[in-house]
GURO-742762 format. One line per 4 residues: number of its first residue (from 1); their letters; for each residue x, y, z of C-alpha. Coordinates in nm, 3 decimals. Layout:
! residues N
NUM = A = X/Y/Z | ...
END
This chain:
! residues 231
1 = XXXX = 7.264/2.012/-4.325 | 7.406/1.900/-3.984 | 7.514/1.605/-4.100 | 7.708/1.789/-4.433
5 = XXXX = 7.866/1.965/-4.206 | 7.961/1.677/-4.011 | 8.107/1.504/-4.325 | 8.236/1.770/-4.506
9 = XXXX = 8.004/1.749/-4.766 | 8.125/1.994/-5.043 | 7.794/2.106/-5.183 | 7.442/2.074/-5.078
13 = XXXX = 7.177/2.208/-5.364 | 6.842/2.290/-5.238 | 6.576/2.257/-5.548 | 6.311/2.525/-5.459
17 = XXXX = 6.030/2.640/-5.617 | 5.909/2.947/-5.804 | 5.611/2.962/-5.581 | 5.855/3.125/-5.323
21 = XXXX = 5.765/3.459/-5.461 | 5.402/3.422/-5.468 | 5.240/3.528/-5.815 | 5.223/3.809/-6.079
25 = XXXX = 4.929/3.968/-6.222 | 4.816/3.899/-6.547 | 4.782/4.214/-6.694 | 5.157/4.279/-6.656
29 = XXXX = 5.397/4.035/-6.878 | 5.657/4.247/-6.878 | 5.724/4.146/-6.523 | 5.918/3.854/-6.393
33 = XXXX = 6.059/3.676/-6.108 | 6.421/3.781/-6.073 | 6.633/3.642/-5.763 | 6.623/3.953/-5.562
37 = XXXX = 6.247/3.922/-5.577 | 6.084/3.939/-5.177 | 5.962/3.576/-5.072 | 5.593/3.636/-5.078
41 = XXXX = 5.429/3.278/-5.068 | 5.045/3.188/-5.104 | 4.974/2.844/-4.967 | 5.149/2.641/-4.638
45 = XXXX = 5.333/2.449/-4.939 | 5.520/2.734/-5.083 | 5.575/2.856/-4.723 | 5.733/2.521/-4.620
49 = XXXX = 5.965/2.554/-4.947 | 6.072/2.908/-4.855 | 6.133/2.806/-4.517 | 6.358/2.544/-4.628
53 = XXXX = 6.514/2.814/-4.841 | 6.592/3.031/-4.555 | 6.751/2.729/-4.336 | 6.993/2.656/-4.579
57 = XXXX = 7.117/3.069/-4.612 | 7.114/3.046/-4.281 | 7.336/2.752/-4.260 | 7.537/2.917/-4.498
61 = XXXX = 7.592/3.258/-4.347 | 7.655/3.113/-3.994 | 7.843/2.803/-4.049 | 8.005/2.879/-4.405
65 = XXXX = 7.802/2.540/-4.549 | 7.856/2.552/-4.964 | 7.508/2.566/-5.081 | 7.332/2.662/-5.357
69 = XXXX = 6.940/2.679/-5.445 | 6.798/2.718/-5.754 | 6.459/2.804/-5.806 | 6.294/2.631/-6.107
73 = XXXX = 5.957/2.674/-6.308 | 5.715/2.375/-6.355 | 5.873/2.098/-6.458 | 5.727/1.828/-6.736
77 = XXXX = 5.825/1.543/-6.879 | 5.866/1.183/-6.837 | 5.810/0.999/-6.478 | 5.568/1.332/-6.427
81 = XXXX = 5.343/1.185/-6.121 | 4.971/1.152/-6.293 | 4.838/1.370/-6.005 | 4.970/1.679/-6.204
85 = XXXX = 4.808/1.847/-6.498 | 5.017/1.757/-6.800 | 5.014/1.360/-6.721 | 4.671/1.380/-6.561
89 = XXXX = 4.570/1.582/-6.891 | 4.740/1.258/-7.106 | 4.595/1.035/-6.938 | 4.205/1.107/-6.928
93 = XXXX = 4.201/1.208/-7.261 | 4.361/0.876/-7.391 | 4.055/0.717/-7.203 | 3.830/1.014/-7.306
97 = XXXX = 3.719/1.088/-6.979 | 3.661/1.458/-6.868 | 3.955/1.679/-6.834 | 3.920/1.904/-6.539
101 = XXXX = 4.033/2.250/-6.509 | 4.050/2.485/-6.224 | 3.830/2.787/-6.285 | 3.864/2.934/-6.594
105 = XXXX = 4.195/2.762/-6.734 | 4.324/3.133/-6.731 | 4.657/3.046/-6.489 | 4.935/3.118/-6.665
109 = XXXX = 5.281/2.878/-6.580 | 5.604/2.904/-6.696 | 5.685/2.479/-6.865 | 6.043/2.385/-6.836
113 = XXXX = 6.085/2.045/-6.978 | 6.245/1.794/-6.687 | 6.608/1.726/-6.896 | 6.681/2.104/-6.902
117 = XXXX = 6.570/2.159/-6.545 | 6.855/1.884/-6.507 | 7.114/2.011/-6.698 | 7.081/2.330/-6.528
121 = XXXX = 7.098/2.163/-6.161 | 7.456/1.955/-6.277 | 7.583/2.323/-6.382 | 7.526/2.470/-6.055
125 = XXXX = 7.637/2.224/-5.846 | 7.988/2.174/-6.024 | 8.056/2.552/-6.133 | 7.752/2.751/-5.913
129 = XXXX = 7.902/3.023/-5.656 | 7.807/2.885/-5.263 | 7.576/3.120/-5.186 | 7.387/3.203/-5.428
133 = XXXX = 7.067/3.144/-5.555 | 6.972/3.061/-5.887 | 6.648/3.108/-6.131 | 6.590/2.827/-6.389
137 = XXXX = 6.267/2.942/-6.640 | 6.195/2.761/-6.961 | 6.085/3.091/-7.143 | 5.736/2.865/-7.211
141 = XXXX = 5.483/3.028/-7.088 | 5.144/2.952/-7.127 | 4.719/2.957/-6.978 | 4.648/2.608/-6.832
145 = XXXX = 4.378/2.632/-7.088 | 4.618/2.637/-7.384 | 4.848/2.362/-7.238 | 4.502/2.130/-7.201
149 = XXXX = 4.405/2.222/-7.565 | 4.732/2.123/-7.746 | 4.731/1.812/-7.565 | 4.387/1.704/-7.720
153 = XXXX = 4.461/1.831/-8.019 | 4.819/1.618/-8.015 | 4.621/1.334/-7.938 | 4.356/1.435/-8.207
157 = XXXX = 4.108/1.429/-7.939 | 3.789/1.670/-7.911 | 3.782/1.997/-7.669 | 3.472/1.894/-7.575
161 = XXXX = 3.599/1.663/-7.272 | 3.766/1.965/-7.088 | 3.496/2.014/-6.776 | 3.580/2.384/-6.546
165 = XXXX = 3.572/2.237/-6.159 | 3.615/2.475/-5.876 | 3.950/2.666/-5.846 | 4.159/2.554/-5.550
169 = XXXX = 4.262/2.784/-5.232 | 4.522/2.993/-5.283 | 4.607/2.921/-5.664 | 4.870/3.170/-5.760
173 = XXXX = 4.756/3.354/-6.142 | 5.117/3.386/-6.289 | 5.462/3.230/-6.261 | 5.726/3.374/-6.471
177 = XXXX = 6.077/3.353/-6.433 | 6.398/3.554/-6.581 | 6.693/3.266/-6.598 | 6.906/3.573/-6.682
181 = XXXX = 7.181/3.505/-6.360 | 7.170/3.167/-6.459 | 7.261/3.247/-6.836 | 7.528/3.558/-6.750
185 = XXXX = 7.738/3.330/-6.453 | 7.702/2.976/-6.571 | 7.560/3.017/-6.965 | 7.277/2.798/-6.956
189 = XXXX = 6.975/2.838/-7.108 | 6.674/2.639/-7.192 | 6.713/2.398/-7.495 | 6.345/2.265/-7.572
193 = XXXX = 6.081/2.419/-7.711 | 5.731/2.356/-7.556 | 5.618/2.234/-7.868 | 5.896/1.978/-7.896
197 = XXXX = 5.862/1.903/-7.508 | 5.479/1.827/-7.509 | 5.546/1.603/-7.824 | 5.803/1.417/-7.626
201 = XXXX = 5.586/1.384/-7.302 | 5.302/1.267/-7.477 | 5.549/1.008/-7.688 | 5.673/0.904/-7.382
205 = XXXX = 5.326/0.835/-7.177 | 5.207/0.624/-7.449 | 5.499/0.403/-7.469 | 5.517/0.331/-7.075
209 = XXXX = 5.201/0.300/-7.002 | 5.235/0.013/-6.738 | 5.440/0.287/-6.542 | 5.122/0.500/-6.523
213 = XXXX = 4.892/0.250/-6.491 | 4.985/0.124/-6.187 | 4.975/0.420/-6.024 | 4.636/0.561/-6.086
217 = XXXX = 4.473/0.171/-6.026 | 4.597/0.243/-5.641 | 4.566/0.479/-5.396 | 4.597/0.801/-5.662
221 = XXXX = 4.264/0.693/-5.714 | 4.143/0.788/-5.427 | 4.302/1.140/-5.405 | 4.169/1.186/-5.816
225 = XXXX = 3.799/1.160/-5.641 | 3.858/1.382/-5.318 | 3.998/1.649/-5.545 | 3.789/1.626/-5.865
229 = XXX = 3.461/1.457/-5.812 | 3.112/1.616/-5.694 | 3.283/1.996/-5.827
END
């Protein structure tokens, strides 16, 4: 930010995270994550991404820097690292090896596929106001355990590979996002379907597979076994 300043830089976008705001309960759907919602993070990663959040405002109130931030759901789609639960899901089941799930699968996520998530970042950075902040929700949400099921059953393989390993620290219940700011000021919204996205993902991971594979025969191997074996 020092050195946009320097140059003159006419707009520096900072992609955040819904994890900022921490979670929502289950048993309430009828709330969402709205921009005025308190920064309320769970884990040192969220709190590192809200810090950054507050360094560019700052930047921006004291130094009149154009930013923006937008604050996005999870992402999927092609080039999705294999350490995440979409690809990682893919991947095992196309070797049928176990698919694991933290605790009970019950997690609920909001999925915005990875070209809408784009579309919206281009629309803020050429017509976004500096200053503001911006929610960006695929209106797809869904357990963990449902995502892992319509994968297998995409790939017409059996249920009986999922295995339940021990939840991880801090893992927030419910992410949920209302992209209504982002639909009133700029008039985006969300063009695929989670259906249509998973289809897509999967498509893609089987036709690129030497992408993938060269990942996990490394060192993602070794990070696969600290996190998932012996749980």
């Amino acid at each position: 930010m020092d050195a946009c300043r320097k140059y003159g830089i006419k707009r520096y976008h900072q992609v955040s995270t819904d994890e900022v705001y921490g979670d929502l309960p289950l048993d309430r759907p009828d709330l969402f994550f709205t921009e005025d919602t308190p920064l309320h993070t769970s884990s040192p990663y969220s709190a590192s991404k809200a810090s950054a959040d507050l360094l560019v405002m700052a930047y921006h109130r004291t130094y009149g820097l154009p930013v923006t931030i937008s604050r996005c759901s999870n992402n999927y789609g092609p080039y999705h690292f294999p350490e995440k639960l979409i690809p990682l899901m893919i991947i095992n089941a196309l070797h049928d090896k176990p698919l694991p799930v933290y605790g009970e699968g019950i997690n609920v996520r909001d999925w915005l596929y990875v070209k809408d998530h784009c579309s919206a970042i281009d629309l803020i950075i050429r017509k976004g106001q500096a200053g503001d902040v911006y929610n960006i929700g695929g209106h797809n949400e869904r357990q963990n355990i449902q995502v892992v099921k319509r994968i297998l059953s995409e790939l017409g393989k059996p249920e009986s590979l999922i295995t339940y390993v021990t939840d991880r620290k801090g893992h927030d219940r419910r992410y949920a996002i209302d992209p209504a700011k982002i639909y009133a000021k700029l008039g985006w919204l969300p063009e695929t379907s989670f259906d249509d996205g998973i289809r897509e993902t999967i498509k893609w991971y089987l036709q690129h597979k030497d992408w993938w594979q060269a990942i996990i025969s490394g060192e993602y191997q070794s990070y696969y076994e600290a996190m998932y074996s012996n749980k």
